[in-house]
C-alpha positions as CSV (number, residue, x, y, z in Angstrom):
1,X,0.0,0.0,0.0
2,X,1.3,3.6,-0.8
3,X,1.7,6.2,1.7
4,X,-0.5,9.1,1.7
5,X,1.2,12.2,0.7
6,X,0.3,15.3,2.9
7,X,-0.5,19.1,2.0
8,X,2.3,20.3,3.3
9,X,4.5,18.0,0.9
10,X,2.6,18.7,-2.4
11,X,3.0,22.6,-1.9
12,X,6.9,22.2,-1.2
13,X,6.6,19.7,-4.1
14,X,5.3,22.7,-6.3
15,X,7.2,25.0,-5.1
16,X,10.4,23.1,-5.9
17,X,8.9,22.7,-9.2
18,X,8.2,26.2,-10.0
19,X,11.6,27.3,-9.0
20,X,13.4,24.8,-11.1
21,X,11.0,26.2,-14.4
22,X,11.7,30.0,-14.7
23,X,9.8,29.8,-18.2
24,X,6.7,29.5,-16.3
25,X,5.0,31.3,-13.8
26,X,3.1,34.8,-12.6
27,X,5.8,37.0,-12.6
28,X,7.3,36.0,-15.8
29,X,3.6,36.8,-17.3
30,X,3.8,40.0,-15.7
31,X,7.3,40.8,-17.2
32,X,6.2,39.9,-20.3
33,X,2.9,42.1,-20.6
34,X,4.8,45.2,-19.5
35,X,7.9,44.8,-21.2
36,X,8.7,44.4,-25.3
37,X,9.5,40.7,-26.2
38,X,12.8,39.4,-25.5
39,X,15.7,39.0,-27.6
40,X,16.3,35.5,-27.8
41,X,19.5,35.7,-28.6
42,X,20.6,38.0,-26.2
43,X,19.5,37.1,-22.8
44,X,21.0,40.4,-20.8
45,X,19.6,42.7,-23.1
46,X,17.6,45.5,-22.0
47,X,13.7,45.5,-22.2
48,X,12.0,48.9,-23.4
49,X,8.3,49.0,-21.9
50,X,5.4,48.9,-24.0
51,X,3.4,52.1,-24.7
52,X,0.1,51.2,-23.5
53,X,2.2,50.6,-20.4
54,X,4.0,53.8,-20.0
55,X,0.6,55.5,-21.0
56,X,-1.9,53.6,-18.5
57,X,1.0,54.9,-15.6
58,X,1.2,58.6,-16.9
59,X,-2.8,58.7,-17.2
60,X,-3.2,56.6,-13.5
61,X,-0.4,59.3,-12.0
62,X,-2.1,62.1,-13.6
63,X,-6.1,60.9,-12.2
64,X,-3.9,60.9,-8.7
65,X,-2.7,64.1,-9.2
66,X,-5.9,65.6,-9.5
67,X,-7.7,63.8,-7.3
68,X,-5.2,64.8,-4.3
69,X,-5.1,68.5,-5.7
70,X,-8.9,69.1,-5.8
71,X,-9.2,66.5,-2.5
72,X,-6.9,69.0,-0.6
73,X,-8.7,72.4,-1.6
74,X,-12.2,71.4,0.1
């Protein structure tokens, strides 16, 4: 009979897994939405951000902006 495998031992299981794959996982999908594609033949080479990117954080800084200017006048 096989011995039952814990919860405790299939999450360090995964996690081990997930570390050893760096192809795969959340912050790799992250990277890759904000950031141009990568060079595949140049690992170390630098990443410009894509413009909807840059331009979602200009407009979100800019609706802060005036959200805490008008906020502070009342």
């Amino acid at each position: 009979m096989t011995e039952r495998v814990r919860g405790k031992q299939v999450h360090e299981a995964l996690r081990q897994y997930m570390r050893n794959r760096p192809d795969v996982g959340f912050g790799k999908a992250m990277r890759d939405g904000m950031f141009e594609a990568a060079n595949p033949f140049d690992g170390k080479a630098a990443r410009s951000p894509r413009r909807w990117f840059v331009l979602s954080c200009l407009v979100s800084a800019l609706v802060f902006g005036c959200f805490s200017y008008f906020n502070s006048l009342m």
